[in-house]
Each structure stands twice: as C-alpha cells, then as structure tokens.
C-alpha positions in Angstrom: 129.7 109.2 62.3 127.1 111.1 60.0 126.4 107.9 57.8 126.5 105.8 60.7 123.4 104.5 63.1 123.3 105.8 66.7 121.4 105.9 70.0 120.4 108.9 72.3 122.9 108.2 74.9 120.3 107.3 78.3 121.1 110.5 80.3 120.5 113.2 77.6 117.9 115.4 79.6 115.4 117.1 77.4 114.3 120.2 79.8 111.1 121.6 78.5 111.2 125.7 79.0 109.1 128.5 78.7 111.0 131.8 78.5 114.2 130.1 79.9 112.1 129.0 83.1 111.7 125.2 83.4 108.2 124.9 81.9 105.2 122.8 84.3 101.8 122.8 83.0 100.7 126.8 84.8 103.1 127.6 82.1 101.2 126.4 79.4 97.5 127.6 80.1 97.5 131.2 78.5 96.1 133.0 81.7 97.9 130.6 84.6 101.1 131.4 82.3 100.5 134.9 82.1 99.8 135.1 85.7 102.8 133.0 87.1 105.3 134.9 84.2 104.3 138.3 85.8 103.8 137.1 89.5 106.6 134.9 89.4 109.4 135.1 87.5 109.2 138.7 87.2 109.0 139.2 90.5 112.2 136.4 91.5 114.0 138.3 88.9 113.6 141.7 90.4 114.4 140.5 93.6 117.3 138.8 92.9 118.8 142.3 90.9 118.5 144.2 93.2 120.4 141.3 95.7 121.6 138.8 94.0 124.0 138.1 97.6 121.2 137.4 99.4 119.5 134.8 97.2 123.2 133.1 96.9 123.3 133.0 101.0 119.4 132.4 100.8 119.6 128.7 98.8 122.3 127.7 101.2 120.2 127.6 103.9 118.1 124.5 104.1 114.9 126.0 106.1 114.5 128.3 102.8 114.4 124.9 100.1 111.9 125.8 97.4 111.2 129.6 98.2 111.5 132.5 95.7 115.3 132.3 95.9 117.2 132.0 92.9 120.5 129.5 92.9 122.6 131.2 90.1 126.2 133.1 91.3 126.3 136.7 91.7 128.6 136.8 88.8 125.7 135.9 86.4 123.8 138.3 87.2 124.1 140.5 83.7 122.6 137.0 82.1 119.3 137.0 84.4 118.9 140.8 83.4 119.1 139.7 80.0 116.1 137.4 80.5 114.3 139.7 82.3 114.7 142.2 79.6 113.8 139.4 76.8 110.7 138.9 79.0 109.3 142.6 78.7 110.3 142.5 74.8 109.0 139.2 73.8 105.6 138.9 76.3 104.4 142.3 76.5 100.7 141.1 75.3 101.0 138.8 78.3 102.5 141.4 80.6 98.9 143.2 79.7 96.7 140.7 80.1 98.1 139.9 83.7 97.1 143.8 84.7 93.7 143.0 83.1 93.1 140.1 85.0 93.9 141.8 88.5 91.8 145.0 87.0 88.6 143.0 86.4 89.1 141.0 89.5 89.1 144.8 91.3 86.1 145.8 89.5 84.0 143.2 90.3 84.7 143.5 93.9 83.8 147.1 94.3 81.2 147.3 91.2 78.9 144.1 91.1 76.4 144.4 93.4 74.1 142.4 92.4 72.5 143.7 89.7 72.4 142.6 86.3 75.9 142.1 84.9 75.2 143.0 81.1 75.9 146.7 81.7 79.2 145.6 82.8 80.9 143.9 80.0 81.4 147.6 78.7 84.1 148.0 81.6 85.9 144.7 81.0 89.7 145.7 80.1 90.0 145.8 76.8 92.6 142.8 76.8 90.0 140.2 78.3 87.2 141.6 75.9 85.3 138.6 74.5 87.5 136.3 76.7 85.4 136.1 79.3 82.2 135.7 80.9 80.9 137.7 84.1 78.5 135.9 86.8 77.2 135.7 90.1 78.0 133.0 92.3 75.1 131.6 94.6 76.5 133.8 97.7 76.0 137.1 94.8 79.8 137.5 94.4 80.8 138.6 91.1 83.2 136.4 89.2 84.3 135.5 85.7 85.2 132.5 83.6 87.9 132.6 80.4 86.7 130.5 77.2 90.2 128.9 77.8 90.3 127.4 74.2 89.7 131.3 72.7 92.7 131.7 74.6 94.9 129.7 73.2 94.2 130.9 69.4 95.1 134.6 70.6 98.6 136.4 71.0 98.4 135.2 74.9 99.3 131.6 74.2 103.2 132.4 72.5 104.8 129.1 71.4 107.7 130.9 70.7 108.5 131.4 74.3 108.7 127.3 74.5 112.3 125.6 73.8 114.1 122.8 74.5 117.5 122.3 76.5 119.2 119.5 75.9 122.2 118.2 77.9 123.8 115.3 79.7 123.7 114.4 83.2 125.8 112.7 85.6 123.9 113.0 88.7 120.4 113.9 90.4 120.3 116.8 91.3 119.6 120.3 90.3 118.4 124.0 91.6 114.8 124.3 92.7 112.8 124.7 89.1 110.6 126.9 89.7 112.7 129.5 91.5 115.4 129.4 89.0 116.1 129.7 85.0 118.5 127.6 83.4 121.2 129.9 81.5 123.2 128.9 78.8 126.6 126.7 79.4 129.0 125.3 77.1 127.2 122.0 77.5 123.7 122.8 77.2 122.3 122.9 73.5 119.0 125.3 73.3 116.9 124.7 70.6 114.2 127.2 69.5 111.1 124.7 69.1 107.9 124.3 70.3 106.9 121.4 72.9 104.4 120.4 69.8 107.2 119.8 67.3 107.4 116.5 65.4 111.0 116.6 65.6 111.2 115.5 69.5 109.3 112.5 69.0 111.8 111.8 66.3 114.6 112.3 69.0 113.2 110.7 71.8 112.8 107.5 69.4 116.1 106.9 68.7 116.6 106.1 73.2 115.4 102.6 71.1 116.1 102.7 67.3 119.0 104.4 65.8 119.1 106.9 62.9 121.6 108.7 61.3 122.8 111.8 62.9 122.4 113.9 59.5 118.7 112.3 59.9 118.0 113.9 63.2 120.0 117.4 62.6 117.5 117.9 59.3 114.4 116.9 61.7 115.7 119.6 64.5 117.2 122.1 62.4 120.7 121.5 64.2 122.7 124.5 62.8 126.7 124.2 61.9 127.5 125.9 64.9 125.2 123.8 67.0 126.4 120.5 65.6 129.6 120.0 67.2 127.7 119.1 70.7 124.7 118.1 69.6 126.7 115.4 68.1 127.9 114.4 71.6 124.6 113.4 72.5 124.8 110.1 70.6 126.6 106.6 70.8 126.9 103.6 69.0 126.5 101.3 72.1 123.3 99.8 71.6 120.6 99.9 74.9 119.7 97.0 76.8 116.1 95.4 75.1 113.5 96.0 77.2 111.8 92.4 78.2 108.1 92.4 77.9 106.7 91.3 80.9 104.6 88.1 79.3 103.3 86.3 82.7 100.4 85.7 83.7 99.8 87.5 86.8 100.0 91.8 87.1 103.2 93.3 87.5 103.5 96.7 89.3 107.2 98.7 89.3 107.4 102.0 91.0 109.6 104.3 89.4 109.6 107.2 92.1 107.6 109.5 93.5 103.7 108.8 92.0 104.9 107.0 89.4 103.6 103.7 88.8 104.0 100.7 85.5 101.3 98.4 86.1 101.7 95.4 83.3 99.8 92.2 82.2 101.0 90.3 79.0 98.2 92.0 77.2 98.5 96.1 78.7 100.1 98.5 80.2 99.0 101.5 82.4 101.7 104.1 83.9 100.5 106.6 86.5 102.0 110.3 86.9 104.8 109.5 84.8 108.4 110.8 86.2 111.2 109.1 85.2 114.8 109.0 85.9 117.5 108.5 83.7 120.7 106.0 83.5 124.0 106.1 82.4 125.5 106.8 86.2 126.6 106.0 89.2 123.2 107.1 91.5 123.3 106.7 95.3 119.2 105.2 95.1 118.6 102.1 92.9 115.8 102.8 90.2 114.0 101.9 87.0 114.6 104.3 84.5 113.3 104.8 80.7 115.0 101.3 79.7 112.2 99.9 82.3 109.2 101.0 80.2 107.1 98.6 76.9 107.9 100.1 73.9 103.9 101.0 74.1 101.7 102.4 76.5 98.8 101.8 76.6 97.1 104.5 79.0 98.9 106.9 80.8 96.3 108.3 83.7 96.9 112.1 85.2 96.0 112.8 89.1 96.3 116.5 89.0 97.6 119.8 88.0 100.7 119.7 90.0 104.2 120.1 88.5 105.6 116.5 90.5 102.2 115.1 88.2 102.6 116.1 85.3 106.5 116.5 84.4 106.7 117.4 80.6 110.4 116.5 81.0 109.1 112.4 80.8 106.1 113.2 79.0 107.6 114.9 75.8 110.0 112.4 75.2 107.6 109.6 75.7 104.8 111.2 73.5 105.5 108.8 70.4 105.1 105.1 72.7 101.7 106.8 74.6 98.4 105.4 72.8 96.2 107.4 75.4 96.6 110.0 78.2 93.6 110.2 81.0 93.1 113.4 82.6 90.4 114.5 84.6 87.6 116.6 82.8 86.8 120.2 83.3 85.8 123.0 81.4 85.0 125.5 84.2 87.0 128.1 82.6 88.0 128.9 86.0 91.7 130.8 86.6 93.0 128.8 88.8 91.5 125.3 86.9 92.5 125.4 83.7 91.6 122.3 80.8 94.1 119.7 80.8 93.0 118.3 78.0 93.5 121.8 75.9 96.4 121.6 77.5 98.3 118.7 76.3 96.1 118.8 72.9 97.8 122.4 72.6 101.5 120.2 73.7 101.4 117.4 70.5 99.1 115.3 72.5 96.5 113.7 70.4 94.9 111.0 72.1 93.5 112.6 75.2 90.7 111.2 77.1 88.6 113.5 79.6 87.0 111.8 82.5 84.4 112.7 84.9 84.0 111.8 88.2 83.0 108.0 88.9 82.9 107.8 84.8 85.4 104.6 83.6 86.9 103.9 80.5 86.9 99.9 79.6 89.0 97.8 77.3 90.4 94.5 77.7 89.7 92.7 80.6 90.6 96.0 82.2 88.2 98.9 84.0 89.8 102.7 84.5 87.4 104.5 86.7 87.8 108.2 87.3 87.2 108.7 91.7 86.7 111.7 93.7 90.0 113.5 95.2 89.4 116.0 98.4 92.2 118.1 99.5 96.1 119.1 98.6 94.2 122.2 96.6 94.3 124.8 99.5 90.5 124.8 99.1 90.3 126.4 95.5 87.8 125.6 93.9 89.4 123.1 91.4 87.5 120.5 89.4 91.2 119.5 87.9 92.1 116.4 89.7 90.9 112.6 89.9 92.0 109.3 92.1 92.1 106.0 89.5 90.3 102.9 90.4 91.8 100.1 88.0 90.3 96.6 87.6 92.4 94.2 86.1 89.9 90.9 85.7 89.1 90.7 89.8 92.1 92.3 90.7 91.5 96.1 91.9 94.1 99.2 92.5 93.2 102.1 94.1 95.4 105.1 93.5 94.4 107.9 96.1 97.7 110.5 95.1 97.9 113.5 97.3 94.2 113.0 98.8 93.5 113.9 102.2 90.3 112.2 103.7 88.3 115.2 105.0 85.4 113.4 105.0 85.8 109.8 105.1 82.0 109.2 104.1 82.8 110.1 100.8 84.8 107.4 99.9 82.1 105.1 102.2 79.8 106.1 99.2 82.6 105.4 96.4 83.1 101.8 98.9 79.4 101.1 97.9 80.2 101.6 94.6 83.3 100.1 93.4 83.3 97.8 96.8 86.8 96.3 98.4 89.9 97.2 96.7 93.4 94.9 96.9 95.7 97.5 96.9 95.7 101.1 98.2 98.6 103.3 97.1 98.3 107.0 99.1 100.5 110.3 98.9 101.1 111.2 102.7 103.0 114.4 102.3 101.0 115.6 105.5 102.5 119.2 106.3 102.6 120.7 102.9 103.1 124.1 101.4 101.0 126.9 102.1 98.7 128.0 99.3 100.6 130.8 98.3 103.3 128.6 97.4 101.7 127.6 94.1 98.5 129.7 94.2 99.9 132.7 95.0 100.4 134.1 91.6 96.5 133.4 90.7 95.1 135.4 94.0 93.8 139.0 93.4 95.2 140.2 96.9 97.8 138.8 98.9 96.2 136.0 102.0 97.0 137.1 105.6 99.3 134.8 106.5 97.3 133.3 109.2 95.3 131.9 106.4 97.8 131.2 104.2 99.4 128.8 106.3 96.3 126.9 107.6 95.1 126.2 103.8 97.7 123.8 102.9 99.0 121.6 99.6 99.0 118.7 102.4 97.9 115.1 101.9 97.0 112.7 104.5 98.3 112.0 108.1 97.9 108.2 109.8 94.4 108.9 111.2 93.2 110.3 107.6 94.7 107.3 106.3 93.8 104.6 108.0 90.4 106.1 107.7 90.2 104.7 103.6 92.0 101.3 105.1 88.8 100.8 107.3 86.5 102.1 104.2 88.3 100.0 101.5 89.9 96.6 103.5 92.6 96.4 101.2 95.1 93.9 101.3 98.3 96.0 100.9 99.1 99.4 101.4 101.9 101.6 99.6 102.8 105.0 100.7 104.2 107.2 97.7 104.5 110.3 96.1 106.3 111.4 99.2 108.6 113.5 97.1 112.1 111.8 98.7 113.7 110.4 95.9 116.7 112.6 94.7 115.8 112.5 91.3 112.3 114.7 92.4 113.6 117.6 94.5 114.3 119.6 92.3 110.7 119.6 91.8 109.2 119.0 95.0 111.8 121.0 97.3 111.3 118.2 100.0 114.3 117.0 102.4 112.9 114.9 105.3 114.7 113.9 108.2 113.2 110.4 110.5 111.5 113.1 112.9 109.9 114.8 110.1 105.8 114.5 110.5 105.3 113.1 107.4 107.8 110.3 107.6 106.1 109.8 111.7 102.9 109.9 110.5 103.7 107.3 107.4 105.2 105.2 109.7 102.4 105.1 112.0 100.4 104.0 109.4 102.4 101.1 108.2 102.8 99.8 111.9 98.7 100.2 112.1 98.4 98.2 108.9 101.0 95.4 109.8 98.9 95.3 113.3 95.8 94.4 111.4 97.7 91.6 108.7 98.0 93.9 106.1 101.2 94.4 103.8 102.2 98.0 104.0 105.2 99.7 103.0 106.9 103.3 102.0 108.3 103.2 98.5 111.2 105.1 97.8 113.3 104.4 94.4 112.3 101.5 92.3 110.1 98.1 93.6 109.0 95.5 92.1 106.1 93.4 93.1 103.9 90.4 91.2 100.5 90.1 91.6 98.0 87.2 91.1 95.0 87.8 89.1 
C-alpha cells in the first residue's frame, strides 16, 4: 500500500487541541488562553480529582449538559492528573500571566483614582510589563488594553501546546468539549504539530486527490510506531466528484447549525463553516465535506463563539479557502481579542478585516459587514458582524445570534442597504449565562442575579418579527439553533417541543406564513434554488 495512491477515508476527524483540551478560538489568543487554561481547565481538573464520582453521576443528568463536569470514568483518573501535572510543567509562563492579569485588574480598582496614570506603569506585574496600556474610561474607571500582536511573539502564545488527534468516527456524538479532554486510546493517533503546519493542508487534500502514504508520513513525521494506524486512515475507494453547481440562478445548502454554501456558476461564499462528516449510518440527513467546490471563494466569520468558528472544519479546509472575513478590531481589549491575528497566527493567510457597514466587492457580488447587538452578555465586544450579500439584485441577510434590542438600528441599516429577500436568524432565545463563556475573563465572580439576567441569548418571536417588519423579506430561515447531533458536543443544547426557543421559533414561522412569507426552521441539510 506504500507505493500505492489513496484517499483520507470521509470520517477521519482531525480534532484541533490545545494542551489535550479541544482547542476553540479563547484558546488561541495569548491572554483569553491563559485566562481560560487557568480558570478553566485547571479548575474542571481539580474538581474532578478531588471527585471524580460526582462528575461521572454529574454528566448523566441532563439538567447539568454543558457545565464544568467532566465525562471521563473514574478509572481514568491517574491520566487527567497526568495532564494536569503536564499543564503546570509545560505553561508555567502562562500560569503567571493569568495571576498578573487578575493583579492589575485589582490594582486599578483600588489605586486609579483618577489621576494621571504614568506613575502607575511602575506597579504593573512584571509579566504584563510593556504589554499593556493603562487608561481611563469616560466614567474615570481605570482599565487596560494588551498590544495583542506583542503577545503572540512572547513565551505566552506556546504552539507547542497545539496538536492534532486524529481518528475515525462512526457516529455523532461526543462529551461536552469544553468540559472534557480527550485522552489517549488505541484508536486515536496524536500528533505533536502546530495548527499552522503545512503538513495538514497536505492531509486534508488527499479527502480529494490521493498520494502515496510514504508521501504523507514524510509531510507529518508519522513515526514507525505511529504508522501502523495512521495507515488505517486511508482507502483506495475513490470519493464521489463533487458536481459544480453551473445554473444560472443562486443555490443555497445548509449544512447545520449557521452554516451556510451559497453558490452561482461563477462563486462561492460559505458562512460559519461546521461540517459533518460521512462514511455512516446518521439518524439526520446532511451535506457533508463531499458537498463543498473544490474552492472557496469567501468564507465570512459572525463571531467569536466556539459553534462559529470550529477549527475542526476550518483546518482541514484551509488549502480550498481563497479568503476568510472576519470582523475588524484592534481594541486590545481581554475579552475581544483580533481575529484576524488570530487565524493569521493559525496558517491563515488571506484574511480580510471588516468594519461595520464597510463591503468587500467582486463579481457581480457585494459582502457588507452589518451591525450585531446582543448574545455578548453586554461585554463590550467589537468582535462580531451580521453579512449582507448581494448577488446581482438578489440580497441575503445573515443576522446569526443577534437579538433586536433596539429595532431602530436596523431601521437605519434598512435605509441603507434597503429590502432584503431572505433573512436567515439564530433564535436560541434562553441562552447561557455570561459566566458560562465569560466567566474565566471576569476579575471577580457576578452575583448570580446578574449573571443570569446577562445572557448568550438570541432573539425571541417579538425580537424577530421586529427585523421582518424593518427588512420585508421574502423568506425567512431560522438557524443556528444548535439541534443538530453533529453540534452538541459544542453547543450543549437538547430541546424538547415545549422548549422556549423551539415556541418562540415557531411562533415566528406561523406569524411569517400569516403575512405570505416562506418561513422555515432548518435542521440538517436543505437545499433551495433561487432566481437571480
């Protein structure tokens, strides 16, 4: 088989880590990563050695889905003490730079009163010295911005924590990622690269055009005692050919979740990729890798989420991606860092930073960069963007996780951009409290009062059919609702029909339908044709 040609069998998963922890983009920003390392994993690790019965009775529990439980057997527990001690060996510069941050954080609070700060960057911790910058907001609260790209030239940013585990799947389902590590099996190969390496893009090629398997094992550095199963990854049966779509109208196929392949004859544009793979029996129908052009043309980023951007899709489609959007920042902020630096830091070359109501045009095509309120607890986060897309007189609006707090706003955008045809809208309505993601990046823990009215929520019906008034669309998709199988592991969401997101959703299809507009909840793959 070494001399002979072969394809990446459809259902090898390539799961991006960071320490052993599945890796989302908080664990690529130097200070989010130091912060989430120490606040999170740490602290899931402690608990669960000091208990490990009750996180086993914990993740059996439904009402406890996506909490700080981890779902690994008591009689593992020697291999998450391993990690944990690996942790304390391998980041102690970030272990440091975590205390720093909730130092400064203390010191401003008690110390800046006020007066000029310059006396004060004599007391920064010595690990955040010439990191950051110190500053009054307009209400005289002292603060302090990282310059995020010094950052990631310094011993903070460790690319040796990043590796690769690569295995085959058979179904859809997995523990909650961000609670849990993945430990080593007999069927999981680990390899010891960086997310940047050349050799992944290599790997992730051959889904489409076969090499040689003594090609690939030189590109990877497969050892001899790794080659054995790394070898079962491969087969000689060739993959179906992926047909171009070549009509003449726009083609739209939702893939889960927010992700959504919009097609002409002449581009292609995928939203928040997240893509499932193939090879099995699955209990939801759905498009998969086989479903996607050989090129993409622009892939466009909503926000900093980990159910946005899933490096799991992204890495392995890095070599067919001409451009990635994102939206612009450079606050410096903690809990906003650049994604741009980001995925520049990640192999990505071609990144494209948008402002607010800024487009990018090419073709007969117009990308436009729009306003996004809410699912961010409140934070002050620049990070995030709805897409407008034009396609000749055809117009898309994708709204993500947005919920409408103040529908004039998108009665200004309305003035600008004018009617759309199509509205696609995240109605997740309940969502986490802020502490679920955010809780890490807080210098002092939120009463819980507080905590649980600043929620990761998007829209209910009213909220909704607020931007249906504004925008008189045509159609209306709910999506990124987080149901599919293939996303909760990510997402942590189970609904049932009396869940208020799935009443709410459905009282906003009924008030669409009322009215003569096409409205529907997407769940696993559609396909739909549109006229120019």
């Amino acid at each position: 088989m070494k001399n002979t040609e072969v394809y990446l069998k459809p259902n090898l998963v390539m799961e991006p880590l960071v320490d052993k922890w599945y890796a989302w983009s908080h664990l690529i920003s130097p200070a989010t990563a130091a912060m989430n390392i120490v606040g999170r994993h740490m602290t899931i690790m402690e608990s669960y050695l000091m208990a490990p019965e009750l996180h086993a009775e914990a993740v059996l529990n439904p009402k406890l889905r996506g909490g700080p439980f981890m779902d690994i057997p008591v009689e593992r527990a020697d291999e998450v003490k391993a990690i944990y001690e690996d942790t304390l060996l391998k980041q102690q510069p970030v272990l440091e730079f975590s205390k720093a941050v909730n130092k400064l954080d203390k010191l401003l609070k008690t110390d800046a009163k006020g007066f000029a700060m310059e006396e004060m960057y004599a007391r920064v911790p010595e690990e955040l010295k010439g990191y950051v910058e110190l500053y009054y907001d307009r209400n005289n609260n002292g603060g302090f911005r990282f310059f995020e790209p010094l950052l990631y030239e310094s011993s903070y940013y460790n690319k040796n924590s990043q590796s690769l585990a690569l295995w085959i799947t058979d179904n859809d389902h997995r523990p909650f990622c961000l609670s849990t590590p993945k430990l080593n099996d007999k069927n999981t190969l680990h390899l010891d690269i960086p997310f940047d390496h050349p050799g992944i893009d290599e790997l992730a090629r051959m889904k489409r055009v076969p090499q040689t398997i003594d090609y690939i094992k030189g590109k990877l550095g497969i050892t001899d005692d790794q080659s054995a199963l790394f070898e079962t990854f491969f087969t000689t049966d060739v993959p179906p050919v992926y047909e171009k779509y070549a009509g003449d109208k726009i083609r739209m196929r939702y893939f889960g979740h927010a992700c959504i392949l919009i097609e002409t004859k002449d581009i292609s544009i995928l939203v928040d990729p997240l893509i499932s793979y193939y090879g099995y029996a699955s209990e939801v129908d759905h498009f998969s890798d086989v479903d996607l052009p050989d090129t993409i043309d622009y892939v466009l980023i909503t926000h900093n989420h980990q159910d946005h951007i899933l490096f799991e899709t992204l890495l392995p489609l890095r070599h067919k991606i001409k451009n990635i959007i994102v939206p612009n920042t450079c606050s410096g902020k903690l809990q906003d860092p650049d994604l741009k630096l980001m995925f520049n830091h990640i192999g990505f070359d071609n990144v494209i930073s948008i402002n607010e109501m800024e487009s990018v045009k090419f073709a007969d095509a117009i990308i436009t960069g729009v306003p996004f309120t809410g699912e961010h607890s409140d934070l002050n986060i620049l990070t995030k963007s709805c897409y407008f897309v034009q396609i000749g007189d055809f117009k898309l609006a994708f709204f993500a996780d947005s919920r409408i707090m103040e529908p004039e706003l998108y009665a200004h955008i309305q003035r600008k951009i004018g009617n759309v045809d199509v509205v696609f809208l995240g109605m997740e309505c309940d969502g986490a409290p802020l502490s679920w993601l955010y809780g890490q990046l807080l210098p002092q823990k939120l009463p819980r009062d507080q905590d649980n009215s600043r929620r990761l929520s998007g829209s209910d019906c009213r909220k909704g059919m607020s931007l249906v008034d504004i925008f008189h669309p045509k159609e209306v998709y709910v999506y990124a609702m987080g149901q599919e199988p293939w996303v909760e592991f990510i997402s942590s969401i189970k609904y049932t029909d009396e869940s208020n997101p799935i009443v709410q959703s459905n009282r906003l299809i009924e008030e669409c339908r009322a009215k003569g507009i096409v409205a529907e909840r997407l769940f696993g793959e559609r396909e739909i044709l549109y006229n120019k």
